[in-house]
N, C-alpha and C positions, 0 to 999 in steps of 0.2 A: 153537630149537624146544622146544615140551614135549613131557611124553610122548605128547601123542596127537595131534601131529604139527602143534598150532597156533602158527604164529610169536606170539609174547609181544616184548610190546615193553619195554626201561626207560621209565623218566624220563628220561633225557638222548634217545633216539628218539623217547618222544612230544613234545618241547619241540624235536627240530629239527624237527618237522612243522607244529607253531604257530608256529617261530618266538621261542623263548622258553628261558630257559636250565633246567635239569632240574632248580637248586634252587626257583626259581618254579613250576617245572610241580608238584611234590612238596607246597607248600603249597597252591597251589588245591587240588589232589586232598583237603589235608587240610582245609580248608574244605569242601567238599563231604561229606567223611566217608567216604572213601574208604580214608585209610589214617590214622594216626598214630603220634606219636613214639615210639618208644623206649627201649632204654638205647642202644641202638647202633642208629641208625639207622630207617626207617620200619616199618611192620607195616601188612600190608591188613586192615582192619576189617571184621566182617561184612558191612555191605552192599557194601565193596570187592568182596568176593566174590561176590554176587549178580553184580555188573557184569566176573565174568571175571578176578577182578584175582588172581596166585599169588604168595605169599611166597616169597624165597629169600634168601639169605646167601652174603657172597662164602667162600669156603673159607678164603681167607690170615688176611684178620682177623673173619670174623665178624659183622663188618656186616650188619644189614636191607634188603633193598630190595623193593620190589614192580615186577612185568613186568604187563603188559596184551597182552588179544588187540585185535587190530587195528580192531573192531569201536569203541574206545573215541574213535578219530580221528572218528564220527561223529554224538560225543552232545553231543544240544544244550543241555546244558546245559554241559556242559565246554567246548565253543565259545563260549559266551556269557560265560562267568568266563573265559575266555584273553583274550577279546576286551576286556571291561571291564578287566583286568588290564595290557592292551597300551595303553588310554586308546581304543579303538577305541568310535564308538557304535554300541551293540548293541541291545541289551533296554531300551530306554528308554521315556517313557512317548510319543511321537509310533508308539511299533507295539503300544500296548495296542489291545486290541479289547474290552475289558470295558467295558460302560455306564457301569456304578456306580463301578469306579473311577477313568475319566474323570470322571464330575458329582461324587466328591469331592474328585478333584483341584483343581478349576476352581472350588469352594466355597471350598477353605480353600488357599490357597495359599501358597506359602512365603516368611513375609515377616517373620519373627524370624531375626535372627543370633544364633546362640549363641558364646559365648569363643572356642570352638576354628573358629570360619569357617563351620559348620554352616550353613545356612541349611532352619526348619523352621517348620512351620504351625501350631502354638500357643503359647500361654504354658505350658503345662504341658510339650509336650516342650522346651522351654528348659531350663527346670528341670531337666528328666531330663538331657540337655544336658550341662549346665554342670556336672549333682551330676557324671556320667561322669567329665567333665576334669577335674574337681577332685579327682577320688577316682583320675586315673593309670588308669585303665581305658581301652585301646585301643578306640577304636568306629566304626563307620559308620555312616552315617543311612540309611533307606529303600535299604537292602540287597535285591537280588533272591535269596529261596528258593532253592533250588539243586536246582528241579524243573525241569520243559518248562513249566510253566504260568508266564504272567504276573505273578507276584505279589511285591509286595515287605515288609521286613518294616520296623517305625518304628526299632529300631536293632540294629545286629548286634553281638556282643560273640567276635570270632573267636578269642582263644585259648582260651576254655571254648566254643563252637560255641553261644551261646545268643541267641536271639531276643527282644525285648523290646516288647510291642505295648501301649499307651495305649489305653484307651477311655475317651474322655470324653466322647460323646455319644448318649447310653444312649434318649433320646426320640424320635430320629429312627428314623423307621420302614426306613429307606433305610441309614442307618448299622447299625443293629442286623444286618439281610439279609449287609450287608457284615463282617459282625464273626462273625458266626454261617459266612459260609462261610470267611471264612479259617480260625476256628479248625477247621473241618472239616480242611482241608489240610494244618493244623499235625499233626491227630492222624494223620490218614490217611499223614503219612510219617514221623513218629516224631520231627520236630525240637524239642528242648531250647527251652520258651518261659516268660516271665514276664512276665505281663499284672500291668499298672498301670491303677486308677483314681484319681479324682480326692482321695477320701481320701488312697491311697497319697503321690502327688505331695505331697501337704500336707505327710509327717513321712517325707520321702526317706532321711533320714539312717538311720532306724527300720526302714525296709521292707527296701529293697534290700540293702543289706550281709550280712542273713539269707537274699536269695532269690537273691543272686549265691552264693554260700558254700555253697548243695545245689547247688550245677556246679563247683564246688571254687574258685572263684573269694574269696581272701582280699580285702578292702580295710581299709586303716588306718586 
């Protein structure tokens, strides 16, 4: 119990309610931005804290960890990254209910393999793609936000939390609406993003290594 008398749960408690071990449940949470690493162990980050989440330390050694009130077994977004994380289908695109991002799915479909198995919907994110693998940067493609809303992002870079969205198609009046509200979403909750255009793509070697490196992200 804390002090004002609300059960707080660990990591190892919330991950046997998913079903999932506490050092997995500990990096979604950090994915999400909930807590992160330490010297010794986790720290709940400020929005950790918005969502209830209290720091403590074991007494013997000193260790980080973060407790949750019970209210956390209910967010869906943390349902939706256990669930993906489990291989379960969740938040996939058969339960979007967005217009626009159904017709651009069904537009441009995914039909480039990149090196690493990717499968993505242009030549340029190829390229983004392939510079990723090549340059040892761990990534996922069309990554879902780690909101309640629908949204996904063109590739996720999890151990600096950064988001990386392509525009390449600046004339479609339908594209632009869709580019204009994502980036609404991105600012409205504060996540780490770096937009590429088609310049960019061109001289990748140039761009990225500079706009990975403001999230502290080195490459060789």
């Amino acid at each position: 119990m804390s002090g004002s008398g609300r059960l707080l749960l660990t990591a190892t408690e919330l991950g046997k309610h998913f079903g999932v071990t506490a050092n997995k449940t500990n990096h979604i949470l950090s994915e999400l931005g909930l807590i992160k690493k330490g010297l010794k162990g986790w720290l709940v980050t400020d929005l950790g804290k918005k969502y209830g989440g209290v720091q403590s330390n074991y007494k013997t050694s000193g260790v980080s960890y973060a407790r949750w009130p019970e209210s956390l077994k209910r967010n869906k977004v943390l349902i939706s990254s256990i669930q993906e994380a489990k291989g379960a289908i969740s938040a996939t695109i058969q339960n979007y209910n967005d217009k626009e991002e159904i017709e651009f799915r069904g537009k441009f479909p995914a039909n480039h393999r990149a090196t690493d198995g990717h499968r993505v919907r242009s030549k340029a994110e190829l390229l983004i793609d392939n510079w990723l693998y090549m340059a040892e940067v761990v990534h996922a493609y069309e990554r879902k936000l780690p909101i309640e809303e629908e949204v996904y992002c063109d590739f996720y870079i999890p151990t600096a939390k950064v988001y990386i969205e392509y525009w390449g198609y600046d004339s479609d009046p339908k594209y632009l609406a869709r580019k204009n509200k994502k980036l609404e979403i991105y600012r409205k909750h504060g996540l780490n993003l770096i937009q590429l255009e088609d310049k960019d793509v061109k001289n990748l070697d140039d761009t990225l290594p500079g706009l990975l490196l403001k999230y502290g992200l080195k490459t060789e």
